[in-house]
N, C-alpha and C positions, 0 to 999 in steps of 0.2 A: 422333523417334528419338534414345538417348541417346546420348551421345557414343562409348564404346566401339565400340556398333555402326557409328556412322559411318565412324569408324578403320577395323574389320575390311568394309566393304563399300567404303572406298575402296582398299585393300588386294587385293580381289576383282575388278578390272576387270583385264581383256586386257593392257590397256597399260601396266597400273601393272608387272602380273607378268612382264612382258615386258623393260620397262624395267628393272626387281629385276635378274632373270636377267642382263639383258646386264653390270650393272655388277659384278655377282658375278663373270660370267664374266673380265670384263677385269682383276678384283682378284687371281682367282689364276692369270690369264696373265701379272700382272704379278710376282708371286711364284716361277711356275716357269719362268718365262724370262727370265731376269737374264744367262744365258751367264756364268755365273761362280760355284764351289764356295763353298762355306763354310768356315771357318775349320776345322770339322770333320769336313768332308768333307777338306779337304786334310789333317789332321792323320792321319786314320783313313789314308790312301793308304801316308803312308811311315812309318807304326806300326814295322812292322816292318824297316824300311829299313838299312842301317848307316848311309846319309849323308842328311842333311837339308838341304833349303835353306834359306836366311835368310832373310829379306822386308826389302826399304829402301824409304822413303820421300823425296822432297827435294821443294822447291819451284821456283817457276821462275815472278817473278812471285805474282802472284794461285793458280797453278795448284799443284796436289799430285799427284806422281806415286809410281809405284809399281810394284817389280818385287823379282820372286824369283830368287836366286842358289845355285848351287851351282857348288865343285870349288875348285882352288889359282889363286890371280889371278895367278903366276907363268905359268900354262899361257896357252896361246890363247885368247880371249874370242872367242864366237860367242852375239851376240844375239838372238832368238827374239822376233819380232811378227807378232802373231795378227792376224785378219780384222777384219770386220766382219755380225754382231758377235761378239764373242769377249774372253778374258781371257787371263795370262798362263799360268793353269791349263791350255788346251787344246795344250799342251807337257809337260806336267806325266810323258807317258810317257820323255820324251827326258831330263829330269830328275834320273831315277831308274835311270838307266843306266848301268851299272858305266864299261860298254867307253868309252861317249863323255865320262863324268867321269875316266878315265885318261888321256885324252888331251887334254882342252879343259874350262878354265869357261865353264858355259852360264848367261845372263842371258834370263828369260822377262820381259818388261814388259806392263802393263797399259795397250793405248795410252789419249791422253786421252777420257774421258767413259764408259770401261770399267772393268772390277773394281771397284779400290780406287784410280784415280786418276782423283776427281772422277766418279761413278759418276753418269749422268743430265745430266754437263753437256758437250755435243758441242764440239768445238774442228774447224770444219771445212774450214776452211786447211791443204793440207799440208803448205804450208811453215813456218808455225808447229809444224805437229804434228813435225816434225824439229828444230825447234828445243827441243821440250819436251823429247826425247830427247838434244841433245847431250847434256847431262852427263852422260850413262852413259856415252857416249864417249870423254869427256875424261879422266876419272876409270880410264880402264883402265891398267892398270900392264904389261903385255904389248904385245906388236906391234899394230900394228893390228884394229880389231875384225872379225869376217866377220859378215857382216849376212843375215838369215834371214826373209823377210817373206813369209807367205800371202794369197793373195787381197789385200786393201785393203795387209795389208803390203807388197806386193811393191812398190807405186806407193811407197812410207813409205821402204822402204829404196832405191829410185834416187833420192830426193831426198837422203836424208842422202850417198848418195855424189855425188851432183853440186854439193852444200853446201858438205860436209865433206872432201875428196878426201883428205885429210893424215890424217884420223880412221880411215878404210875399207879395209881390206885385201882385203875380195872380196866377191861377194855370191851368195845361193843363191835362186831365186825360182820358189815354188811356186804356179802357178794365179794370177799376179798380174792385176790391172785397170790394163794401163800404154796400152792406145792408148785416144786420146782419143774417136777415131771409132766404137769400137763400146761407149762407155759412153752408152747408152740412159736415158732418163729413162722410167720405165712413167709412163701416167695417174694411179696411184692413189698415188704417192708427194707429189704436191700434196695431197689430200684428210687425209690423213696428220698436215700441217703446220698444219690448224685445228684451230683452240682451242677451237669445239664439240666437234670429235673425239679431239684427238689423247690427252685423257685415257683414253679408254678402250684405249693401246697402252701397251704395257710398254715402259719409259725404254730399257733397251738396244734395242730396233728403233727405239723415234725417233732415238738418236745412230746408229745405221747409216741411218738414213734421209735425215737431217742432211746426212752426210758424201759421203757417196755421192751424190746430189744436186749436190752441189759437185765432184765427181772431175773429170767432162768437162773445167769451167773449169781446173781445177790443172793436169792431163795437158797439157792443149793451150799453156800459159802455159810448160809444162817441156820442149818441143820442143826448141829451141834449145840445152839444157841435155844431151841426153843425149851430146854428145860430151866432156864432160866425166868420164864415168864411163873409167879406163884399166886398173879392177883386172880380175882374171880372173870369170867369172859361171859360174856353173852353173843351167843354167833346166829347169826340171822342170813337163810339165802334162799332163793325159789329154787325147785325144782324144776323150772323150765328154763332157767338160765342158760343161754345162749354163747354168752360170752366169756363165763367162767364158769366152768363143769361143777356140777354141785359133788364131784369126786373129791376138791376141794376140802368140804366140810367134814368128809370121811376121813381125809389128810390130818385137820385141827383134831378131830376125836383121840386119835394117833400120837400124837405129838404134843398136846397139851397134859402133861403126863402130872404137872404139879398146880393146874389149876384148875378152881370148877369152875363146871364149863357148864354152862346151860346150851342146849341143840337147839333152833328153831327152823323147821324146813317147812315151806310154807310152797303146799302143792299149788300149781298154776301160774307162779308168781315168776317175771322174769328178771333181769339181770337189775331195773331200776329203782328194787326197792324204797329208796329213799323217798320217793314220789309217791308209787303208788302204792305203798302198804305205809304211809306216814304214820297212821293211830297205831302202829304195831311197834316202830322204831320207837316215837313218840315213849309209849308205856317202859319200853327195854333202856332209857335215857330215864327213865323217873327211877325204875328200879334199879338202875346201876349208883345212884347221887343218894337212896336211900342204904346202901351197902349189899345192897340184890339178895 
């Protein structure tokens, strides 16, 4: 048999086309799920926009961050950090929004080993990852920042305020992962983390895999720590959430012992508030930049 043939008959076995297929598949999992637009996609969005944001970058360290700005830095700053996984884009409606750029500049961040800060490389200490964000902090030229964390955010932003308490003027928390007790490790989050496997996972689900993996230890380390949060909270989650037990919410009631705390539990609603209760968030962002 001449060589060609060889080629296209070893080519022709089960397990060769099997094996093809799975790697093709994982190459364009890895491609359309990144959790984060394109330079193009963002530009196409506020085409027609009047106001655009800006994008910065700094270092911190080894590390390169990265986050989009719009509105007057004389106004309220209210920060905006996304899940896990996620980018600073999946803000990108709040953005673009006349009402709440009239009254507040909004900073969306790409936390570390997401977007464009350090994209594939997970940093899965929270307390480092609050560290990677002081500088947006410090650097605010306005009162205090209000602090805006979804899901993985919401644990991101009670660290910077129990860190930071002098930086923090309030915080909004959507669907967050803050008790320690009901962050669960599945089985298949291990298998995950092997180097026969873990190439066939697109990089944003390994750094949410990373991270989250680590949550329980952070959470449980930050017990102690939550009496130091004193600003006002506004906490926001459905009750049908799937992904983070609305037990959660009973946890902050608990433990928020020196801050008021407005409840909002909103029947029906599942884990992506940010989307689909937007006029709800929306209003809870007006009243937190007017002193709530």
């Amino acid at each position: 048999m001449n060589k060609p043939k060889q080629i296209l008959s070893f080519f022709k076995r089960p397990s060769v086309i099997i094996g093809l297929a799975i790697i093709g598949l994982s190459q364009l999992a890895s491609a359309c799920m990144q959790f984060r637009m394109s330079d193009q996609q963002v530009a196409e969005h506020f085409k027609l926009k009047q106001h655009k944001p800006t994008f910065h970058t700094y270092q911190v360290g080894k590390r390169t961050m990265h986050y989009a700005e719009i509105g007057a830095d004389t106004l309220p700053t209210v920060l905006l950090i996304h899940g896990s996984p996620g980018a600073w884009d999946g803000f990108i409606t709040y953005l673009d929004d006349s009402l709440l750029m009239s009254k507040m500049r909004l900073i969306a961040v790409d936390r570390p080993g997401f977007g464009k800060s350090d994209f594939g490389l997970a940093e899965r200490d929270l307390q480092k990852q609050a560290e990677l964000l002081k500088p947006i902090l410090e650097n605010n030229k306005s009162k205090p920042m209000i602090l805006v964390g979804h899901s993985y955010g919401g644990p991101l932003i009670a660290r910077l305020a129990m860190d930071y308490p002098a930086l923090v003027g309030g915080l909004v928390f959507l669907a967050p992962s803050i008790d320690p007790k009901l962050e669960e490790t599945k089985w298949f989050q291990y298998p995950a983390e092997w180097w026969l496997i873990n190439w066939l996972f697109p990089r944003s689900l390994l750094v949410a895999n990373r991270e989250i993996r680590h949550l329980a230890q952070d959470l449980t380390a930050a017990l102690p720590l939550w009496q130091n949060i004193k600003v006002p909270v506004i906490y926001i989650q459905g009750e049908k959430d799937s992904l983070v037990p609305i037990g959660n919410a009973d946890f902050a009631q608990k433990m928020l012992v020196n801050a008021k705390l407005e409840m909002i539990r909103l029947p029906g609603a599942d884990h992506f508030i940010p989307w689909s209760h937007e006029k709800i968030v929306k209003q809870a962002l007006l009243k937190a930049v007017n002193g709530f």
